[in-house]
C-alpha positions in Angstrom: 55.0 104.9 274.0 57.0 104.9 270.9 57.3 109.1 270.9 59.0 109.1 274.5 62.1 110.1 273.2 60.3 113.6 271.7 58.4 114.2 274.8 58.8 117.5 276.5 61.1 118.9 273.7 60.9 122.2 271.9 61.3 122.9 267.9 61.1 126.0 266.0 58.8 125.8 263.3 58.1 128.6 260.3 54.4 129.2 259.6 53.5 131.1 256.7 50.5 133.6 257.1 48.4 131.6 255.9 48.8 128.6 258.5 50.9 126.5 256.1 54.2 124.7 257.4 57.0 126.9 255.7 59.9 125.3 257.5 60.6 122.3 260.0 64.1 121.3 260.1 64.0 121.3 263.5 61.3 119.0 263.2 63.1 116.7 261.1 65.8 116.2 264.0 63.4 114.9 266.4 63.8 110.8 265.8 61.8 108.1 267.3 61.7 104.9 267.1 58.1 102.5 266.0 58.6 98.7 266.7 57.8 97.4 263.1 58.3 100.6 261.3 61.3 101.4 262.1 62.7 105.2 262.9 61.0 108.2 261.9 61.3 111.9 263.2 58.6 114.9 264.3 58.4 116.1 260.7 56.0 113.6 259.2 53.8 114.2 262.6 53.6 118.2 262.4 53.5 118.3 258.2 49.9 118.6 258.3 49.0 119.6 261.4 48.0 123.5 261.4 45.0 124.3 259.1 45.7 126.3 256.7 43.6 129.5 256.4 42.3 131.6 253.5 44.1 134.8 251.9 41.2 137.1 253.2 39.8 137.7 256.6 36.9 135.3 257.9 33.9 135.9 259.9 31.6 133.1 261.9 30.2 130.8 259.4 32.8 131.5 256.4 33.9 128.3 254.8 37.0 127.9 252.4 38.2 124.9 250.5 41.4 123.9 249.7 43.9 121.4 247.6 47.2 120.9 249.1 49.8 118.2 249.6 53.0 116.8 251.6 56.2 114.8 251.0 57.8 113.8 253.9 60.6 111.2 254.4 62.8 109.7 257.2 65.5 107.0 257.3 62.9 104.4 257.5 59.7 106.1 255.7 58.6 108.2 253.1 54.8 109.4 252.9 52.8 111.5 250.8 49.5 112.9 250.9 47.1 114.6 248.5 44.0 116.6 250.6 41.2 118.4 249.6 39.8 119.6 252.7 36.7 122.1 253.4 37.1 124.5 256.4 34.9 126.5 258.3 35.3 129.2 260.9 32.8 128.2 263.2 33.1 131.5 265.8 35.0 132.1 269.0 34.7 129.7 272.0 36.1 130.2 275.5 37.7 127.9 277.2 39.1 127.6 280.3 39.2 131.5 280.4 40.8 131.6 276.7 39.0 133.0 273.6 39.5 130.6 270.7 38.5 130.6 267.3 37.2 127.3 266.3 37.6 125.6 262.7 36.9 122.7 261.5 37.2 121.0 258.7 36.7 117.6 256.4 39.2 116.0 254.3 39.6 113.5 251.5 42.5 112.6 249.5 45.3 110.0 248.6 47.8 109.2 251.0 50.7 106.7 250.5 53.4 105.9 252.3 56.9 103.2 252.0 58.2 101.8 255.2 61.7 99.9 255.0 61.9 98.2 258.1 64.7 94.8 259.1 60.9 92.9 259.2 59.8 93.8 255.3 59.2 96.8 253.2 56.0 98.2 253.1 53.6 100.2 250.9 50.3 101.5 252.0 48.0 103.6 249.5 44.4 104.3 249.1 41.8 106.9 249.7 41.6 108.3 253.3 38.8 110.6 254.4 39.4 112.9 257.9 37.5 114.9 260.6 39.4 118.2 262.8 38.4 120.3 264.8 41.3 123.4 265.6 40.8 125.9 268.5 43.5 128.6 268.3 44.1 131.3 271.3 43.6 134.2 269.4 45.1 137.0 271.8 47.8 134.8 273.3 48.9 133.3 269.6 49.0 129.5 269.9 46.9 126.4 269.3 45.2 125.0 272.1 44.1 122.3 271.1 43.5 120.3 267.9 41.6 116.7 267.6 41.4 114.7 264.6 39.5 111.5 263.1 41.0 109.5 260.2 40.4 106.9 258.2 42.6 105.4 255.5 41.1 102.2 253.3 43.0 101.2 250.8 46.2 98.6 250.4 49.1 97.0 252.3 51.4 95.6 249.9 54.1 94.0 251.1 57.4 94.1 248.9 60.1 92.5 250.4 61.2 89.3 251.6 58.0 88.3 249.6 55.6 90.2 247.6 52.2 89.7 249.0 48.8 91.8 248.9 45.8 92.7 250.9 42.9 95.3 251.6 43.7 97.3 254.9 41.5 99.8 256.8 43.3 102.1 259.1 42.0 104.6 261.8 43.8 106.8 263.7 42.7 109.6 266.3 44.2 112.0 268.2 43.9 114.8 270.2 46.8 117.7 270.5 46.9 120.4 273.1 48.4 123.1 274.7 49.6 122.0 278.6 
């Protein structure tokens, strides 16, 4: 697929206590290549990934809401996303012989995003509402496994050669875990 050329590689990230992305140059030096979209880099993948987690301790059944946002950019694309998302700790899980803790969450927000691409420039914008679900290895310290559901419905507007625009509805799922 498009992310070959990131396949197998290792980053260093910074992660503030709170689960929030602090630093990801490395990231940023990660470049792939999307027919149509042009090049982009690990950093507008990983900007949002991690859910971010409340000041205080949580037990099973706490929920937490919170108001965040990103900027990312790359040669070819710049995005940014507004997010109100409500969390909730649902308890631990084991699995596979791990014990996880297990949040999920809903979001809404804005997200936007320019493309520049040989083809035509791009902008997309509208309102995008999202499902996660986060299991986290407590003892050993790492994510095992994370699996989103998103929908974005808004508008593709198409600014160069020619000026042209039109609803869009994108999904996108994935699933992220630990090998």
């Amino acid at each position: 697929g498009s992310v070959g050329s990131v396949k197998g590689k290792s980053i260093n990230i910074a992660i503030s206590p709170n689960g929030k992305i602090a630093d990801m140059t490395e990231a940023g030096t990660l470049t792939y290549y999307i027919s149509g979209s042009g090049e982009s880099n690990l950093s507008q993948t990983i900007s949002d990934f991690f859910p971010v987690l409340p000041v205080n301790p949580v037990k099973q059944g706490d929920t937490w809401k919170l108001t965040d946002s990103t900027m990312t950019s790359s040669p070819s694309t710049t995005m940014k996303i507004t997010d109100n998302s409500e969390n909730k700790f649902e308890g631990l899980e084991t699995v596979n012989g791990i014990e996880c803790a297990k949040i999920t969450s809903t979001h809404s927000g804005i997200w936007t995003m320019s493309i520049k691409s040989p083809e035509a420039d791009l902008m997309i914008k509208g309102p995008y509402t999202s499902t996660s679900e986060c299991l986290f290895a407590i003892k050993e310290g790492y994510f095992l496994k994370n699996t989103s559901s998103t929908r974005l419905t808004g508008q593709l507007e198409l600014t160069s050669p020619m000026v042209m625009t039109m609803p869009i509805t994108i999904d996108m799922k994935s699933v992220t875990e630990a090998k």
